[in-house]
C-alpha positions in Angstrom: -111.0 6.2 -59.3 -108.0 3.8 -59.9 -106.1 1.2 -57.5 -102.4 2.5 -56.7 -99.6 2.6 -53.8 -98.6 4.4 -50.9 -95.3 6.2 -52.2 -93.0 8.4 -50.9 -89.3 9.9 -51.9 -86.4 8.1 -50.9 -83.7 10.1 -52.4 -83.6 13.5 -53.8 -80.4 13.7 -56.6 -78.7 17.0 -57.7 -78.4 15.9 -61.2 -80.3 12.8 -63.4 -80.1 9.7 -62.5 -77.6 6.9 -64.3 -77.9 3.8 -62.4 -80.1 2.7 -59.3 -79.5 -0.9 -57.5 -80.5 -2.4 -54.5 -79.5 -5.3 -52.5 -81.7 -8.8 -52.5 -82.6 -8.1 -48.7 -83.3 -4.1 -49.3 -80.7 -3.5 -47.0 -78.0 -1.5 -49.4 -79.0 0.4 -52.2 -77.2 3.1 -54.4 -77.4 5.4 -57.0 -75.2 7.2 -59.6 -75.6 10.8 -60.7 -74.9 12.8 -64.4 -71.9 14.4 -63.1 -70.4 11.0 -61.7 -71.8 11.4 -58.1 -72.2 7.5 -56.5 -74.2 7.6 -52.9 -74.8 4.5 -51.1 -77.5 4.3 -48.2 -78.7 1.6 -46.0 -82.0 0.7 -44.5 -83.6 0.2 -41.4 -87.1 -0.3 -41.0 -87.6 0.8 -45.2 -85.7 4.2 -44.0 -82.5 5.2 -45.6 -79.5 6.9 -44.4 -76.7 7.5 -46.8 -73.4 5.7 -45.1 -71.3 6.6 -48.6 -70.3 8.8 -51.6 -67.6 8.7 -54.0 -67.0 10.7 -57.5 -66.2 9.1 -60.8 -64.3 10.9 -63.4 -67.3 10.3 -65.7 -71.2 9.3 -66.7 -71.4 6.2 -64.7 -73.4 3.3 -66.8 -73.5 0.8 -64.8 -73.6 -0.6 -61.0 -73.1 -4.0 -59.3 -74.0 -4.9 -55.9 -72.4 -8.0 -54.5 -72.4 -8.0 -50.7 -70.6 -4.8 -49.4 -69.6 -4.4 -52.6 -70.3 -1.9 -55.0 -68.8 -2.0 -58.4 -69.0 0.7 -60.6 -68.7 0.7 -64.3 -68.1 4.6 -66.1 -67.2 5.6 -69.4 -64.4 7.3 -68.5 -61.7 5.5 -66.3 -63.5 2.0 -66.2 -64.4 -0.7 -63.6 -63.8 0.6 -59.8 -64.8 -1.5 -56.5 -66.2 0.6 -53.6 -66.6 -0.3 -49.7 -70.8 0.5 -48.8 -68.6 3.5 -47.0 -67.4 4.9 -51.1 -63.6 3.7 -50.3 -62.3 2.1 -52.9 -61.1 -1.4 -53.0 -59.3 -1.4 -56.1 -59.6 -0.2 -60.1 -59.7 -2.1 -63.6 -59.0 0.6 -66.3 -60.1 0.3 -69.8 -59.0 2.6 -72.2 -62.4 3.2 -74.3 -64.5 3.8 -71.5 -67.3 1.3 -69.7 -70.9 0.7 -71.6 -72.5 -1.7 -70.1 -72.0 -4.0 -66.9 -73.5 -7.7 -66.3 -72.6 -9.6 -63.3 -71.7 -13.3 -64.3 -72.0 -16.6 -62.5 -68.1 -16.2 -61.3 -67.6 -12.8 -61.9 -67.7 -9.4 -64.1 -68.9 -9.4 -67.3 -67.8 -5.2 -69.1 -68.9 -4.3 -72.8 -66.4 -1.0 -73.7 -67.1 1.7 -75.3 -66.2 0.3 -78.5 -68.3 -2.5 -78.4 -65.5 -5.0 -76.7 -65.6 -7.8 -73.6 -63.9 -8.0 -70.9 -64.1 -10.3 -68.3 -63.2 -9.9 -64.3 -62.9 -11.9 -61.5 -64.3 -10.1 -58.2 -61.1 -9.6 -56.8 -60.3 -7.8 -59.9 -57.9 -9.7 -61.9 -58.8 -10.2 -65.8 -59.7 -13.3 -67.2 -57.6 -14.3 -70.6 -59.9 -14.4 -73.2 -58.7 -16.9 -76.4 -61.2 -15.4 -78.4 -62.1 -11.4 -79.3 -65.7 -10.3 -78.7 -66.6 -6.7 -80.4 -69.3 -5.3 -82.1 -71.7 -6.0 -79.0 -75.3 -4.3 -78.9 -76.6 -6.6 -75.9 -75.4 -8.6 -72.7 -77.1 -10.5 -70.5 -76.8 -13.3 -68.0 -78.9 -16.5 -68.9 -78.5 -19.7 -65.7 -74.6 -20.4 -66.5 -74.2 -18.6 -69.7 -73.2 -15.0 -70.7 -75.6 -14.0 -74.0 -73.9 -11.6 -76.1 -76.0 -9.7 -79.1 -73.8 -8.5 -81.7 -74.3 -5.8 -84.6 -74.6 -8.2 -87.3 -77.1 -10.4 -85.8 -75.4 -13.1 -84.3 -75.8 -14.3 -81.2 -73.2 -16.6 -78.6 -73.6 -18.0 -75.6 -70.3 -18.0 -73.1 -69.2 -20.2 -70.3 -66.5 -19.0 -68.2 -65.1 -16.9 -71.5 -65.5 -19.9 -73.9 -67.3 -19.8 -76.6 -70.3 -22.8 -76.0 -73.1 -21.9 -78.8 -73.5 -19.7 -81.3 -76.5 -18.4 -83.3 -75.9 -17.2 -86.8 -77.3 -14.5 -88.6 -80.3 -14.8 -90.4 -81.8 -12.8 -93.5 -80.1 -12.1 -96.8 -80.7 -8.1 -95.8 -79.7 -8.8 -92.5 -81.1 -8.4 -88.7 -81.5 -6.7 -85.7 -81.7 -8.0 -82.1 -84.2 -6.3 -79.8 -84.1 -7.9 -76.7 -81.9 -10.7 -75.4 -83.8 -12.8 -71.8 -84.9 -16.2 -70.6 -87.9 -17.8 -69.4 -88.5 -20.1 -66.7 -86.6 -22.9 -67.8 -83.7 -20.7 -68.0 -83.6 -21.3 -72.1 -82.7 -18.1 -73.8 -85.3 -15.6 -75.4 -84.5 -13.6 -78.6 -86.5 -11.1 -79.7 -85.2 -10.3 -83.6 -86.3 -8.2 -86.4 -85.1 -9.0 -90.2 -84.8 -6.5 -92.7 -87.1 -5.9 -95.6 -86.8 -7.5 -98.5 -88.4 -4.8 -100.9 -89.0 -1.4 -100.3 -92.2 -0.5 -98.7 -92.4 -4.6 -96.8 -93.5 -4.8 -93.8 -89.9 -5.7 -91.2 -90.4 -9.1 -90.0 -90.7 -9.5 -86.0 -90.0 -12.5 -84.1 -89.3 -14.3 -81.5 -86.9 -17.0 -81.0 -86.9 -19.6 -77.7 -83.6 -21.8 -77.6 -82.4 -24.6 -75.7 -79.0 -23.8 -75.1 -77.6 -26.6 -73.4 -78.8 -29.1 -75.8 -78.0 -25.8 -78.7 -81.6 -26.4 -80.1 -84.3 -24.1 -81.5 -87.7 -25.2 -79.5 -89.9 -22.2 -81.2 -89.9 -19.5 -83.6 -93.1 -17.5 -84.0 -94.4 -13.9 -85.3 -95.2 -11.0 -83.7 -97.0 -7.7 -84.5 -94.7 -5.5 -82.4 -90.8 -5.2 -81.2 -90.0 -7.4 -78.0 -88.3 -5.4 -75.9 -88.5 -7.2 -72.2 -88.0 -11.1 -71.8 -88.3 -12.0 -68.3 -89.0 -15.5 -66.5 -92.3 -15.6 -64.5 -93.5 -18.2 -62.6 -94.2 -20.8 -64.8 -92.8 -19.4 -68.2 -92.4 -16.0 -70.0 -93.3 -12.5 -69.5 -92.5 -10.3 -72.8 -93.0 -6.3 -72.9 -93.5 -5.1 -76.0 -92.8 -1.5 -78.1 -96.6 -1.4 -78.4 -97.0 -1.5 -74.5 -98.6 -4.7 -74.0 -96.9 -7.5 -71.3 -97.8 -10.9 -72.3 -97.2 -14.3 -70.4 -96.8 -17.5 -72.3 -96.1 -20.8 -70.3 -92.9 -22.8 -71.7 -95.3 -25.8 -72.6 -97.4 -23.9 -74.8 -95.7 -20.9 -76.0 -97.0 -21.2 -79.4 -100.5 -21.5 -78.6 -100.8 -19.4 -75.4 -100.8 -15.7 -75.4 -102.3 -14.3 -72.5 -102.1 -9.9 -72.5 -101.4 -9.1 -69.0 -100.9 -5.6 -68.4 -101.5 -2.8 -71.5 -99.6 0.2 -70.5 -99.6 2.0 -74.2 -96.1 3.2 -74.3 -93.1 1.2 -74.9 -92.0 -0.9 -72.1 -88.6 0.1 -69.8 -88.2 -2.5 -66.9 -90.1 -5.1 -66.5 -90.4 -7.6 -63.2 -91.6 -10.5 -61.7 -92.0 -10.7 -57.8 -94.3 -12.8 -55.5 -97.1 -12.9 -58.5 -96.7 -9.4 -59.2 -95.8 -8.0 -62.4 -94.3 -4.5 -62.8 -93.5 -2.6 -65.8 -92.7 0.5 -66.3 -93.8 2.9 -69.4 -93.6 6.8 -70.4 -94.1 8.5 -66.7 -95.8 5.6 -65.1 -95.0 2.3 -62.7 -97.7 -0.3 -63.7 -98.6 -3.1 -61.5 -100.5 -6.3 -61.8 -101.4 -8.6 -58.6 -101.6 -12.3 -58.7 -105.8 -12.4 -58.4 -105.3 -9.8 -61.2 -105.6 -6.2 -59.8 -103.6 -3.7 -61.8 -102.4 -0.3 -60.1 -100.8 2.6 -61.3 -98.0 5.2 -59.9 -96.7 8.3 -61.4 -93.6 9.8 -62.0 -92.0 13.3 -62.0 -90.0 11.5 -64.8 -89.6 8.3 -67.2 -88.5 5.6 -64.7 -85.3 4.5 -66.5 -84.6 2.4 -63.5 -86.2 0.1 -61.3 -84.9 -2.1 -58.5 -87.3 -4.7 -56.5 -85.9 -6.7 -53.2 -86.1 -10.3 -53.2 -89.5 -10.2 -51.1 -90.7 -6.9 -53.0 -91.1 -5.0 -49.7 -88.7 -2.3 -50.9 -88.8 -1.1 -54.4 -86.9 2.2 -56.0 -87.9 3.8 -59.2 -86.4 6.4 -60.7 -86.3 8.4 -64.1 -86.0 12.2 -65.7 -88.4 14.3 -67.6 -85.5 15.3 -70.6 -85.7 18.8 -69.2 -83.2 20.8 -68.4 -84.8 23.6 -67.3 -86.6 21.8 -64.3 -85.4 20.3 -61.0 -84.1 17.0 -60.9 -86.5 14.3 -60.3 -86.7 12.3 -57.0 -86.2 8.6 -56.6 -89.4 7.2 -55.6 -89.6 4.2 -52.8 -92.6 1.8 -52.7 -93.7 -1.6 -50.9 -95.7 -4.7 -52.7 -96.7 -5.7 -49.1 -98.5 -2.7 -48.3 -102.5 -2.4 -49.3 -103.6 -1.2 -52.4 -105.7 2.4 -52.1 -107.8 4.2 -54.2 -107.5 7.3 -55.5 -108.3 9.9 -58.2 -105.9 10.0 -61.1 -105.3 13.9 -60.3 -103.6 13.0 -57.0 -101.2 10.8 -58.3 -98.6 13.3 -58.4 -98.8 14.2 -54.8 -95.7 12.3 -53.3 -93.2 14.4 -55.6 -95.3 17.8 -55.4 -94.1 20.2 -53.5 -95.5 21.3 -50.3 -97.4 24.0 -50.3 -96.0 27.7 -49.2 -97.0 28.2 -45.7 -100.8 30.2 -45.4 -99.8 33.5 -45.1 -100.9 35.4 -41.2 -104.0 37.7 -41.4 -104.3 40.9 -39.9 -105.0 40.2 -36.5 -102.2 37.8 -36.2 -99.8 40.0 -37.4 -100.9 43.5 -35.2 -102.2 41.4 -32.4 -100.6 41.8 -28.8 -98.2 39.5 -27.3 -97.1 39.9 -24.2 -95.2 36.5 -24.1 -92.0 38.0 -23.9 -92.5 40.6 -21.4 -90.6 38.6 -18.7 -87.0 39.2 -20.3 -87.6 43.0 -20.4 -86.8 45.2 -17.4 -89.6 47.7 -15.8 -87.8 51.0 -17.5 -87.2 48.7 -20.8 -90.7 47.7 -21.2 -91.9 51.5 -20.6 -89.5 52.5 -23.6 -90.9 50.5 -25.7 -94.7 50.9 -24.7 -94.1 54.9 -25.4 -92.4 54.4 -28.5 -95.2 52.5 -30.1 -98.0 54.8 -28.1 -101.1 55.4 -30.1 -101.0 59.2 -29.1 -98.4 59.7 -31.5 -98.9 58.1 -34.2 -100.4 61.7 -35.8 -97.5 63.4 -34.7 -95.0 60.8 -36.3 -97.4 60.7 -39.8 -97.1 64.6 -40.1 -92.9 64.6 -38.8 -92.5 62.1 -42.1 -94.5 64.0 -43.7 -93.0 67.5 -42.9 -90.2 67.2 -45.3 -92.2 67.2 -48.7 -95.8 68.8 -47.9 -94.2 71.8 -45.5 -97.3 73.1 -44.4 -99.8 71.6 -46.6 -101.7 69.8 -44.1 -103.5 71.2 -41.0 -105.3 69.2 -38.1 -109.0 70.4 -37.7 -111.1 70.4 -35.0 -112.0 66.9 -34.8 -108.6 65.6 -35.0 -108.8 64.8 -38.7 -105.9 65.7 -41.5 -107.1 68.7 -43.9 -104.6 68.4 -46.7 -103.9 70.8 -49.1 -104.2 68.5 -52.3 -102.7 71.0 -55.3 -100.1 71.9 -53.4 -99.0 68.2 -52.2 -99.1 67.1 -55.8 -96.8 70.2 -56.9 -94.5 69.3 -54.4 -94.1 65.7 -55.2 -93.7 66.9 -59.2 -90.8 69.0 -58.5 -89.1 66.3 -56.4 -89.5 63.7 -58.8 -88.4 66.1 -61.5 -85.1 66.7 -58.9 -84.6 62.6 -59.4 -84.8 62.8 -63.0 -81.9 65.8 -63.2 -79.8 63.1 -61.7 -76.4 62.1 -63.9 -77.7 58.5 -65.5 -74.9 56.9 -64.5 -74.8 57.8 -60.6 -79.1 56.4 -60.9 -78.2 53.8 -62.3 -74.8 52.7 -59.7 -78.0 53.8 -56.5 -80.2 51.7 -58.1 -77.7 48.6 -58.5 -76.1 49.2 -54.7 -76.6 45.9 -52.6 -77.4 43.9 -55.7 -75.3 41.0 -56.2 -73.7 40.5 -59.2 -74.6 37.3 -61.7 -71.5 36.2 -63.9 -72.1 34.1 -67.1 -70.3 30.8 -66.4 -67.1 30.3 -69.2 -67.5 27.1 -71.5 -64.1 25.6 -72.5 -63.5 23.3 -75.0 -60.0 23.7 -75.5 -57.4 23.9 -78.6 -58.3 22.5 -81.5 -56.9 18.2 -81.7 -55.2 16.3 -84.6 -55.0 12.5 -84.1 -53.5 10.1 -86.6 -56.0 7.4 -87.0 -55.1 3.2 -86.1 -55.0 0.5 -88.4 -58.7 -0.1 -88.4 -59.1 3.6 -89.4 -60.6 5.1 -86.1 -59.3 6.9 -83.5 -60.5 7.4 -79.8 -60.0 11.1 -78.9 -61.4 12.9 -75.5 -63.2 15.8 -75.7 -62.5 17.3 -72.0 -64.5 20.5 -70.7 -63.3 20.5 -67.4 -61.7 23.9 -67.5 -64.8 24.9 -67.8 -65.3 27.6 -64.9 -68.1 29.7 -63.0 -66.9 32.1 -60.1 -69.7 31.6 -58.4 -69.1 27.7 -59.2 -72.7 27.4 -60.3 -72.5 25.1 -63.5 -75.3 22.0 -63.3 -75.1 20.7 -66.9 -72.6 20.2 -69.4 -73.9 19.0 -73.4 -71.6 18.1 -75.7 -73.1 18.4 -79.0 -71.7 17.3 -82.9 -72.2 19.6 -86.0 -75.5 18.0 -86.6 -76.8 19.4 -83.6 -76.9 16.0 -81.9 -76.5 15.7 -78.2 -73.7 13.0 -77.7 -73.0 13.6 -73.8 -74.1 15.2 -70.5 -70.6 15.3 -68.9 -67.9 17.3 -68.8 -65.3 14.9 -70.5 -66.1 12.0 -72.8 -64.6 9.6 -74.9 -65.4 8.7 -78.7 -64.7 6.9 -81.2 -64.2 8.4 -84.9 -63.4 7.4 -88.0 -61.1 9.2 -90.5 -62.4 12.8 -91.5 -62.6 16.6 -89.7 -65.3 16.7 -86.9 -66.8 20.0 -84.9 -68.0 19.6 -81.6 -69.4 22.6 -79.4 -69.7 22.6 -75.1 -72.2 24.5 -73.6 -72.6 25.1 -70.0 -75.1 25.9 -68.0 -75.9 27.3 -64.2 -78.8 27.3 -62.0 -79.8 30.7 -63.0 -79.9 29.6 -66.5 -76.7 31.3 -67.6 -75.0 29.5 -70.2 -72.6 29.9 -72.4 -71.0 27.7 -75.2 -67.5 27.2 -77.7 -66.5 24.7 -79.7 -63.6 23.1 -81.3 -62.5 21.1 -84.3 -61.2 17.6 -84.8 -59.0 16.1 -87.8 -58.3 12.5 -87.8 -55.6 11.6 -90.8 
């Protein structure tokens, strides 16, 4: 037996899940879809009724919610701001495409697709910039200052888009930054690992705890696996780790103290801090730990990508996808910290996404039992009719009229009112008929056999002509690959996959955006319906 939560569906999506926020209070909360769907619901009494929808021309990959705001950031079109009833307010376009969406002390923070920042006020105006940011991995907000990670290692620190601290690079091979968060104290948390020396080394991994306000290093320690979640707790640090262990360490004593919380055994996704619980989630699971150090588990129909607490933890959203195509899409699941923990057996933890179970089917005295509950609609004369249509008496009469046609007179009533069939000749009779059937021209079978039967069209994948782009001054070129004229009659297609000529998936919507360097590219579209139908082509792409 094992401690876990009462938890039910919330939501049930028609395609994976993107991005998944909820409001401090619990009252708003919304979701994006593959194909670009955005629904937003609100609560009453931890019930949600959907109030909103609106359709992005992409993959949205990120969402903000700032009062009856919603701001939503896809890789298509860019930054648009939505009403909690999907009108939109306005629309900040960005010609790469959105990647990643942070909301700031005094506004917007957007990473492009190409690694770039932009900055937004929330009415939707730009904010000037006097120096470029590119090359970003990592963003996140940290008290007053916007952390950005880059691909070389560095790290800087922004207030109000000026440049206040900056962390160099370190290791003559170079780096790579894991995780970007704070602690308590609101100093910033770097989670790095440097290069090997010598072939066969062992990577170094560490982690890094700065003051930036006074722009000083407070400590540097190793570790033994990739940080991957820095979050404040109560009074210091909670890290989640590749290994799946979620350690606290208090600010005071981060070098000494090293307290393993949780150990979930796959790689940490989210991680949170509410009331004195801490939730991670890891593979298909939710993990929990209480305060007086209970742990509790849920269970997913898929990895929880996302996870979205209220400020008091009495409404909490998970959601995630299994990476199959083949099954149905995966519900959001909806959860309470204030409600008891229960115990149950580890085989019933998938219960709340099961389906029900088909209906029992009706035995034999159910179905050929009398019911005389409708007689009072029927007339005198109506109700005879039908009692002498459904007489016992004749049911022999009615067995040997549908029988007359193919045993002729092979069957006699004796004495006793039984059947004395005439087996040999029966079974001649039947031989000959079905002989008759198999005389038939094949084709006019085959159109009897097919009559009533509907029709199920491959759906048409459409990549269209081959492109030819002249490359900029940096020696890329952003090019769309758009399948939109992709087409089912029946209008069945789920699931687009675009995939490049090393058999790489490198998107799940019908029209993307990349970025490519100079050379001759292949890229093939396949589509699929909820029949499993697909179909696929393909096109090629020169950049000079």
């Amino acid at each position: 037996m094992l401690r876990t939560r009462q938890v039910s569906v919330a939501f049930q999506p028609e395609s994976k899940v993107t991005a998944l926020v909820l409001s401090l209070n619990g009252e708003i909360a919304a979701w994006a879809e593959g194909d670009g769907q955005v629904f937003i619901a609100r609560s009453e009494h931890s019930k949600f009724t959907v109030t909103g929808s609106w359709k992005a021309s992409s993959m949205v990959r990120g969402m903000v919610l700032r009062g009856n705001s919603l701001y939503v950031l896809d890789d298509a079109h860019g930054l648009s701001c939505l009403d909690i009833s999907g009108n939109v307010g306005w629309q900040f376009e960005i010609g790469a495409g959105g990647f990643d969406l942070q909301k700031t002390p005094t506004g917007l923070a957007i990473v492009d697709g190409l690694g770039r920042l932009f900055l937004l006020r929330y009415d939707g105006t730009e904010v000037t910039l006097s120096n470029t940011y590119q090359d970003i991995l990592h963003m996140q907000v940290v008290g007053d200052y916007l952390i950005l990670a880059h691909e070389n290692g560095s790290v800087q620190a922004l207030v109000n888009g000026s440049l206040a601290w900056s962390r160099p690079a370190r290791g003559e091979k170079g780096e790579s930054i894991t995780c970007i968060g704070s602690d308590s104290n609101n100093n910033l948390v770097i989670g790095r690992e440097g290069y090997a020396l010598v072939a066969g080394d062992e990577e170094v991994l560490e982690i890094e705890v700065w003051d930036i306000v006074h722009q000083k290093l407070q400590h540097r320690f190793d570790v033994k696996s990739r940080l991957l979640r820095a979050i404040p707790s109560e009074n210091g640090l909670l890290c989640g780790f590749d290994d799946g262990k979620v350690v606290h360490s208090t600010t005071d004593l981060l070098q000494l103290v090293h307290d393993t919380r949780m150990e979930c055994k796959y790689p940490i996704r989210n991680l949170a801090f509410c009331n004195g619980n801490i939730i991670a989630t890891a593979w298909f699971y939710v993990f929990g730990r209480e305060a007086d150090g209970t742990e509790w588990k849920l269970e997913h129909q898929g990895m929880p990508n996302h996870l979205a607490l209220s400020i008091d933890g009495s409404i909490c959203l998970f959601a995630g996808e299994d990476q199959n195509d083949w099954t149905e899409e995966e519900p959001i699941g909806h959860f309470s910290l204030l409600d008891p923990l229960v115990e149950t057996d580890a085989s019933e933890l998938t219960l709340w996404f099961e389906k029900a179970e088909d209906a029992e089917p009706l035995s034999a005295e159910e179905i050929y039992r009398e019911d005389d509950a409708m007689n009072e609609f029927f007339t005198p004369d109506e109700l005879a009719s039908i009692q002498n249509t459904s007489a016992p008496s004749d049911g022999l009469d009615a067995l040997q009229a549908a029988l007359g046609d193919v045993h002729g007179d092979t069957t006699q009533v004796t004495a006793d009112g039984a059947l004395d069939i005439d087996t040999e000749q029966l079974l001649s009779q039947l031989d000959d008929a079905i002989t008759n059937m198999a005389l038939l021209p094949e084709d006019g079978l085959l159109d009897e056999l097919n009559t009533g039967i509907s029709e199920v069209l491959v759906p048409k994948a459409v990549t269209g002509d081959d492109q030819q782009h002249v490359a900029d001054a940096d020696g890329n070129a952003i090019i769309t690959l758009d399948g939109t004229y992709s087409y089912d009659p029946q209008k069945r297609i789920q699931t687009w996959s675009w995939i490049d000529s090393t058999g790489k998936e490198i998107a799940s919507s019908s029209r993307v955006k990349v970025r490519l360097s100079r050379g001759n590219y292949r890229f093939e579209l396949r589509v699929c319906d909820s029949d499993g139908q697909w179909s696929s082509d393909s096109l090629q792409v020169s950049i000079e």
